[in-house]
C-alpha positions as CSV (number, residue, x, y, z in Angstrom):
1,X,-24.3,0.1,-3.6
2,X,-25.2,1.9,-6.1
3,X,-24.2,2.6,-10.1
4,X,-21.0,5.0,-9.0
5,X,-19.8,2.6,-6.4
6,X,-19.3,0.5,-9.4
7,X,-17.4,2.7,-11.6
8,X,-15.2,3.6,-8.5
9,X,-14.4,0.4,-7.8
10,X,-13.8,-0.5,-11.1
11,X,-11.4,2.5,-11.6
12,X,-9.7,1.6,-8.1
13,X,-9.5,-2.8,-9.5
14,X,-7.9,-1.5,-13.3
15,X,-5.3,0.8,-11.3
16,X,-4.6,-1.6,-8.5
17,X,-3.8,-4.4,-11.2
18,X,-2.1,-2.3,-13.6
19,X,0.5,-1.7,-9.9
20,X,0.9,-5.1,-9.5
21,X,1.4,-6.5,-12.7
22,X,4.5,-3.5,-12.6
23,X,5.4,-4.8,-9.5
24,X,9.4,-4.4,-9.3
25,X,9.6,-3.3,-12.7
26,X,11.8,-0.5,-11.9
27,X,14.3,-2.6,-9.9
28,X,14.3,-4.9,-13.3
29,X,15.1,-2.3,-15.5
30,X,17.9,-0.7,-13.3
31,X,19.4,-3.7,-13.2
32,X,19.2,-5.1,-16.6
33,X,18.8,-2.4,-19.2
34,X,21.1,0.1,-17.2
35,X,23.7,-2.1,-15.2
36,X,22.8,-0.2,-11.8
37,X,24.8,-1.1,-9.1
38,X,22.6,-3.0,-5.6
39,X,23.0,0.2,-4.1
40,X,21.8,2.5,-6.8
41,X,18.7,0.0,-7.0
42,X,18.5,0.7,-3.2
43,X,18.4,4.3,-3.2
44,X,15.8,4.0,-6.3
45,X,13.2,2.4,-4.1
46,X,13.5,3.8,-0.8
47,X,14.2,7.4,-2.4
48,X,11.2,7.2,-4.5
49,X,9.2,6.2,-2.1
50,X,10.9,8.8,0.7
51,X,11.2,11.7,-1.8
52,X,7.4,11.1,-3.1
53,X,5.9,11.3,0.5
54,X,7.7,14.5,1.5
55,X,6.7,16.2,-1.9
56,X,3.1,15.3,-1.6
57,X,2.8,16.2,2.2
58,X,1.5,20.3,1.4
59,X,-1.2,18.3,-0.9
60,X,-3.6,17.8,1.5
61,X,-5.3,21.1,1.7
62,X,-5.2,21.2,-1.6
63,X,-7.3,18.2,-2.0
64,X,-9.6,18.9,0.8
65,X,-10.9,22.1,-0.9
66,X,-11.3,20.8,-4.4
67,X,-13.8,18.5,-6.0
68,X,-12.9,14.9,-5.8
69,X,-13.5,13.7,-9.1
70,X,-11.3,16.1,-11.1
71,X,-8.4,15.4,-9.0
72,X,-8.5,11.6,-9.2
73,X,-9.0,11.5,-12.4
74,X,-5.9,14.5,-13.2
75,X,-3.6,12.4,-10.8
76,X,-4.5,9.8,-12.5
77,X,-3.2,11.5,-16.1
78,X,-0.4,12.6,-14.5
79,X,0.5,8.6,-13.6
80,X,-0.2,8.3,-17.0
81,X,1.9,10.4,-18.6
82,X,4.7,9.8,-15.8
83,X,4.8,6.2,-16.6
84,X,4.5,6.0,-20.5
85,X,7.5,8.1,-20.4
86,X,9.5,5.3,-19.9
87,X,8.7,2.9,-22.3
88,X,9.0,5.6,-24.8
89,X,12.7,6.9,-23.2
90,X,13.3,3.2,-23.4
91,X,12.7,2.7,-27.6
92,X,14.0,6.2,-28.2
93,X,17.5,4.8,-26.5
94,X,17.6,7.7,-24.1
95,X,16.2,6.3,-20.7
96,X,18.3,6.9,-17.4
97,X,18.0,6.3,-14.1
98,X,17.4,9.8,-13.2
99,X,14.1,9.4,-15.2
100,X,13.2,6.2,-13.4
101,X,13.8,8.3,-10.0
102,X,11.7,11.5,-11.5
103,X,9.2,9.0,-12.5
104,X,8.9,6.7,-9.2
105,X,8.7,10.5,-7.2
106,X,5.7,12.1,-9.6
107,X,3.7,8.9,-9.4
108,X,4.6,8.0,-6.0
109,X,3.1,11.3,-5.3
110,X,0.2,11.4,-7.4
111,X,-0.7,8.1,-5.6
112,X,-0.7,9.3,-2.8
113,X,-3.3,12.8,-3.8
114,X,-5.2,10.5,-5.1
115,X,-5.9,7.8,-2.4
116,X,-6.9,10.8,-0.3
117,X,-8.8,12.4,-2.8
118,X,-10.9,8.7,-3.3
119,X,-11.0,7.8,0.2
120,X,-12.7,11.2,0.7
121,X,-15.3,10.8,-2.2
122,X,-15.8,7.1,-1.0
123,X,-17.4,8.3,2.5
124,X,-19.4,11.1,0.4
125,X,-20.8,8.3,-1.7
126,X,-21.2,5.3,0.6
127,X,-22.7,5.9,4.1
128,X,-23.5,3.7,7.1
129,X,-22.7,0.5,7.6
130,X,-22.6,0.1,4.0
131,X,-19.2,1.6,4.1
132,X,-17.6,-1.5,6.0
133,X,-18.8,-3.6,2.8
134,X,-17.2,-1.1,0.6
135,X,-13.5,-1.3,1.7
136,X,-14.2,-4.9,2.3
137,X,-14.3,-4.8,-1.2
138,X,-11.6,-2.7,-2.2
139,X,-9.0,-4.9,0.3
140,X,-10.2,-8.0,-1.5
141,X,-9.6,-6.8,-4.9
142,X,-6.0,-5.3,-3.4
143,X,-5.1,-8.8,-2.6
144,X,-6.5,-10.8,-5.6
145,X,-4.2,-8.5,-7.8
146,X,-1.3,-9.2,-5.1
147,X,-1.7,-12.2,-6.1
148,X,-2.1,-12.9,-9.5
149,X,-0.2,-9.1,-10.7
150,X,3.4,-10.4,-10.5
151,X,2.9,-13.9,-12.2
152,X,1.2,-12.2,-15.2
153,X,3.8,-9.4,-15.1
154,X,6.7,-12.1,-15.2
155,X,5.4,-14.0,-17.9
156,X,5.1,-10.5,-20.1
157,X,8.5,-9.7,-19.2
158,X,9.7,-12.6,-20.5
159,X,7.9,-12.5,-23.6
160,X,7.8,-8.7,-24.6
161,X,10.8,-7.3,-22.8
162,X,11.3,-5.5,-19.1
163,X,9.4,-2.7,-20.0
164,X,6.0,-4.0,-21.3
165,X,4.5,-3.9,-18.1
166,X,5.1,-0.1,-17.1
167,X,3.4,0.5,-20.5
168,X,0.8,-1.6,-19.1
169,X,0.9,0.2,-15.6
170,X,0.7,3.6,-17.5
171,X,-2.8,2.2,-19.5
172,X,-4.2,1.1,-16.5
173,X,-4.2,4.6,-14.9
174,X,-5.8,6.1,-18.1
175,X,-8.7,3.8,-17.9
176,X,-9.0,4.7,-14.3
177,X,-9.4,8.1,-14.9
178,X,-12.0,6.7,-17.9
179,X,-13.7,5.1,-15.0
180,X,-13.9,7.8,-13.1
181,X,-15.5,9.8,-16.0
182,X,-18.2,7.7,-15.9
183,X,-19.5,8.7,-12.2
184,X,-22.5,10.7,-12.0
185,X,-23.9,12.8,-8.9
186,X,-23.1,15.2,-6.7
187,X,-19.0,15.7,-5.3
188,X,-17.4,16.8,-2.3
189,X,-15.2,19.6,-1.4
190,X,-14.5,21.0,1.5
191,X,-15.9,24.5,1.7
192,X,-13.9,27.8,3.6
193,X,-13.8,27.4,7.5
194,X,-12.0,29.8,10.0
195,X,-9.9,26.8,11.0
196,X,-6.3,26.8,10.8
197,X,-5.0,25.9,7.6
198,X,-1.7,24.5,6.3
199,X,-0.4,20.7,5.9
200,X,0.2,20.0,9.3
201,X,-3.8,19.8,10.1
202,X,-3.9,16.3,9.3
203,X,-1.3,15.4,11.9
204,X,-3.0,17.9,14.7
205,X,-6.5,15.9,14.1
206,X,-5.4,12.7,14.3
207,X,-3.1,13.8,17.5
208,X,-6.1,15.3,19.1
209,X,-8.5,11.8,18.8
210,X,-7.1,9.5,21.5
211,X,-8.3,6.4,19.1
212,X,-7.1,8.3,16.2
213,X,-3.9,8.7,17.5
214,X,-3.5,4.8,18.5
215,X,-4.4,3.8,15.2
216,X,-1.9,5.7,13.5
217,X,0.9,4.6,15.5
218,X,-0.1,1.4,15.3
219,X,-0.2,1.4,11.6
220,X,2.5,3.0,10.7
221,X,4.6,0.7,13.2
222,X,3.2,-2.8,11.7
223,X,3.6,-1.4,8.1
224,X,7.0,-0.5,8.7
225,X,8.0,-3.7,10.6
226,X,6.6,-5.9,8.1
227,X,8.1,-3.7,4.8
228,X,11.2,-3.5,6.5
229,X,11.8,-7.1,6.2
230,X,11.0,-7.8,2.6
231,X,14.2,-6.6,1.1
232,X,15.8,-9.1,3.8
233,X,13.3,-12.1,2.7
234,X,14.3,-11.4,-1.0
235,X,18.0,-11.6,0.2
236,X,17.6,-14.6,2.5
237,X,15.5,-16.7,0.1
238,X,16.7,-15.9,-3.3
239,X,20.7,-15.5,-1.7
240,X,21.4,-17.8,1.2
241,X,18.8,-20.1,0.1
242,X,19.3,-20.0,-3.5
243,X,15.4,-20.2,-3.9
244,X,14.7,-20.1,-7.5
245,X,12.4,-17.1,-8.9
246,X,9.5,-18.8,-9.5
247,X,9.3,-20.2,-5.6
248,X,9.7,-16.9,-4.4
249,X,7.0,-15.3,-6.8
250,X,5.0,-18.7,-5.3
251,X,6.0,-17.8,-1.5
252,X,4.0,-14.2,-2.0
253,X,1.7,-15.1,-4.7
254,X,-0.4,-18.2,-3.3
255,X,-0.9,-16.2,0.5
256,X,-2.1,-13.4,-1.0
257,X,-5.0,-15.3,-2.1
258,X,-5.9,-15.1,2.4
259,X,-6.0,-11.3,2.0
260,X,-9.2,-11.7,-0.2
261,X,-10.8,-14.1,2.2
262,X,-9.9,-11.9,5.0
263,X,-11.3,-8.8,3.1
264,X,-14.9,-11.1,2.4
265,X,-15.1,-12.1,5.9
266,X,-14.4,-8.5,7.6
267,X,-18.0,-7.5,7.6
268,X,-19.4,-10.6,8.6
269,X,-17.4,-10.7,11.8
270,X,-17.5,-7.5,12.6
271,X,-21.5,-8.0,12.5
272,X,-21.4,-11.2,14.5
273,X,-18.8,-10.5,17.1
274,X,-19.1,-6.8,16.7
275,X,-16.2,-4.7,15.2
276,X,-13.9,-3.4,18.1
277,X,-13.5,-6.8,19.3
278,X,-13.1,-8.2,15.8
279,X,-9.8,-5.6,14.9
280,X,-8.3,-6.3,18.4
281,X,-8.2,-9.8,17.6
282,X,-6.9,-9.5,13.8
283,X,-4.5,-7.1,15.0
284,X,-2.8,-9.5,17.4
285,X,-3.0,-11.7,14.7
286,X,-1.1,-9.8,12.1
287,X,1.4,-8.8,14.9
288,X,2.8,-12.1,16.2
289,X,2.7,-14.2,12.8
290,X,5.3,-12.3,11.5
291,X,7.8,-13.7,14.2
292,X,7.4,-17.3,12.5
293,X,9.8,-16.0,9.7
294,X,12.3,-17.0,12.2
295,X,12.2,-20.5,11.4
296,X,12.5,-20.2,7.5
297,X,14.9,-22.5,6.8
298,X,16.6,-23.9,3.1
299,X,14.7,-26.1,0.8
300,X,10.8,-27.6,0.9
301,X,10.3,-27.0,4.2
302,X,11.3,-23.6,3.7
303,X,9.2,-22.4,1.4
304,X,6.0,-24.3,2.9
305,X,6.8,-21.7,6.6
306,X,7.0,-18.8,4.8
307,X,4.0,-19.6,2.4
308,X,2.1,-20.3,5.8
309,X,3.3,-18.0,7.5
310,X,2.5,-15.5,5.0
311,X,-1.0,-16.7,4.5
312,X,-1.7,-16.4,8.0
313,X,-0.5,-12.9,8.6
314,X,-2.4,-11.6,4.9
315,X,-5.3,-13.4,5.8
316,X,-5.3,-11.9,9.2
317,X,-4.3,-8.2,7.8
318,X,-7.7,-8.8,4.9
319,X,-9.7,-8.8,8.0
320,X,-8.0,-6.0,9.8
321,X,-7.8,-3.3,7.2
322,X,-11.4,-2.4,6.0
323,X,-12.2,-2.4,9.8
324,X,-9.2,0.4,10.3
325,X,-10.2,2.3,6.7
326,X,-14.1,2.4,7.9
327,X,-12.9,3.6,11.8
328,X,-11.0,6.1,10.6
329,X,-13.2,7.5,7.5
330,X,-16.2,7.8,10.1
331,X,-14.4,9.2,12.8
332,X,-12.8,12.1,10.4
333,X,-15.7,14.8,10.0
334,X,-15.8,15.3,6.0
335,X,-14.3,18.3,5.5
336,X,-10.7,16.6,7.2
337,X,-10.8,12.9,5.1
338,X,-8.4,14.4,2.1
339,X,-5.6,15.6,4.9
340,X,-5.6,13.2,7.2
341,X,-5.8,10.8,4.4
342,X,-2.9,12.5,3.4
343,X,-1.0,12.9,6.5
344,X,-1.8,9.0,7.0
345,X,-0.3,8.2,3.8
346,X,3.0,10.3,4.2
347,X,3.8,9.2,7.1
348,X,3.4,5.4,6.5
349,X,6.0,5.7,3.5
350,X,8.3,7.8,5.5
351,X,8.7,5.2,8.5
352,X,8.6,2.3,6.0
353,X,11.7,3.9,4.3
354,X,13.8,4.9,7.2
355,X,13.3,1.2,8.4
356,X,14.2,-0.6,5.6
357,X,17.6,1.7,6.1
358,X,17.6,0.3,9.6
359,X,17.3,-3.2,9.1
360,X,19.3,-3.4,6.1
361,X,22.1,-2.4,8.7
362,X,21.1,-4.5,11.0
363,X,20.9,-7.2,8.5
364,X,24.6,-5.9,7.5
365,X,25.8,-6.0,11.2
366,X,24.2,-9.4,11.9
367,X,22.5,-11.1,9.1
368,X,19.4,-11.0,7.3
369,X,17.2,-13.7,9.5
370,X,18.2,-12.0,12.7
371,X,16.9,-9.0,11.3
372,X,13.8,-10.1,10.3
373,X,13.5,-12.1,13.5
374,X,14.0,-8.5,16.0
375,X,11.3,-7.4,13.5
376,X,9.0,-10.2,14.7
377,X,9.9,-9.6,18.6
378,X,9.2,-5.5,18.2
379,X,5.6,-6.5,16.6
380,X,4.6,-8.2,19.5
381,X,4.2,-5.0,21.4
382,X,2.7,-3.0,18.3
383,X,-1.1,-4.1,19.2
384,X,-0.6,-2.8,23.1
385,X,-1.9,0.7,21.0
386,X,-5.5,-0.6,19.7
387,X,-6.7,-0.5,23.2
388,X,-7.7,2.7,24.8
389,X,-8.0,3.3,28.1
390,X,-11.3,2.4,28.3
391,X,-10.3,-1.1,27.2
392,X,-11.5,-1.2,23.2
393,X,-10.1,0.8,20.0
């Protein structure tokens, strides 16, 4: 697809590694370098990601009006800079938890300007059907790092000390933005209009679109479901279970691996079966296999349900996803990607942190498998929104 497809999706592969390989890196260092408390490590994660969202809500407009490539590749210094903080505070002896919290906030934020700002140049660059393929390939180089990120960030933490991998983190952005450097060709920005401005566009466009509008609701239900139970899987397995580290790192790692063949075989479905029917089906899919979670049990047999389990929900979300990025790129006129991107983003990460709250009550109130078991019950509904009235998303 093209010379600057290339360097985009390079860019998009470093970063998306670099994430991974940090995965739970802050958590680690709260814990072991400054004797947080399970509740301060709590608040770290879902405040981050909370605080982050709310800050980079008005950012929408901002990014719709501007050139694409400067603002990746300037929220991608910011990351930068946000993370190599740390490691420094770290060898200087002066790093706190209020810096890990100021750093998860400025990057969660940057992320989140910059996925709208990429998304946007992606359907400037890529057009047609051709566009399919391409998040096709960016879902399958999501999962591949899913999978292999947090192995290789273990075995580095072990070696070079907890915060060697947000030093690697912080590189990766800077040869993102490196990557982005390299693109040549004409940008994107959104030019003047008489049409109302202020954040709150995003979430009047995709209100107005009846398919739009199921989408979102959809998606921002499923992601929250399913993110609201990890906490609870990391207590059940690694707690109740006593599953040792390295089989819990195996329980996410190995199924990750069905998000890549998902991701590869999204566009050949969607061309054979055609593509509404195609993300009816895989969103079914990836709304009743979380339910199987309710049979995780202690020991072997354990860890082979959730590793299937798993696998069988990834795979089925690999084939989902690129179908939902592509409907929703081509059915947001140009000048709209960057705040409904935006407003997309926002309010994912705001539903996913008030339900982990939620469910980490109820887990309190109950227990952790009933929990995650109501969470598998509630998804069953969640795919009653793909369908419009006319029968097909």
């Amino acid at each position: 697809m093209g010379r600057s497809f290339g360097w985009l999706w390079s860019a998009y592969a470093v970063s998306t590694y670099g994430t991974w390989i940090a995965f739970g890196a802050f958590p680690l260092i709260a814990v072991q370098v400054l004797h947080s408390t399970a509740f301060a490590v709590s608040v770290l994660e879902a405040a981050g990601l909370a605080v982050a969202a709310v800050v980079a809500f008005p950012l929408g407009p901002w990014v719709e009006r501007r050139a694409k490539r400067p603002v990746m590749i300037v929220m991608d210094l910011v990351r930068f800079l946000a993370m190599a903080s740390v490691p420094v505070a770290y060898f200087h002896g002066s790093l706190s938890f209020g810096q890990l919290l100021v750093v998860s906030v400025v990057s969660g934020t940057a992320s989140i300007a910059f996925t709208a700002a990429s998304g946007a140049y992606l359907k400037h660059l890529v057009r047609g059907d051709r566009l399919l393929v391409a998040n096709g390939r960016f879902e399958g180089t999501s999962w591949v790092a899913t999978a292999a990120g947090p192995p290789l960030g273990g075995a580095l933490v072990g070696l070079l000390g907890p915060v060697v991998t947000v030093f690697a983190n912080a590189l990766s952005y800077l040869l993102s933005a490196l990557g982005i450097l390299r693109i040549r060709g004409t940008d994107v920005a959104a030019r003047e209009t008489s049409r109302k401005p202020g954040f709150l566009a995003g979430w009047r466009f995709i209100l107005a679109d009846r398919v739009l509008r199921r989408l979102f609701l959809n998606s921002i239900l499923v992601s929250g479901l399913i993110m609201a139970t990890v906490p609870l899987l990391a207590v059940l397995l690694l707690g109740e279970y006593g599953f040792p580290a390295w089989q819990y790192g195996l329980a996410f790692g190995v199924p990750a691996l069905g998000g890549f063949a998902g991701a590869r075989l999204s566009a050949r479905l969607s061309a054979r079966h055609g593509r509404q029917r195609v993300m009816i089906v895989s969103g079914w899919l990836r709304s009743a296999f979380p339910l199987g979670l309710a049979l995780v049990q202690p020991g072997v047999a354990g860890l082979l349900t959730v590793i299937v389990v798993e696998g069988l929900l990834i795979t089925a979300m690999g084939v989902f996803n690129p179908i939902l990025a592509t409907e929703r790129l081509q059915r947001t006129p140009a000048d709209r990607v960057a705040q409904v991107l935006t407003t997309w983003s926002v309010s994912s990460k705001l539903v996913q942190a008030a339900l982990m709250v939620i469910w980490g009550g109820l887990a309190t109130l109950t227990s952790p498998l009933a929990a995650i078991t109501l969470s598998g019950l509630i998804l069953l509904a969640t795919p009653l929104l793909l369908r419009t009235d006319s029968g097909a998303a």
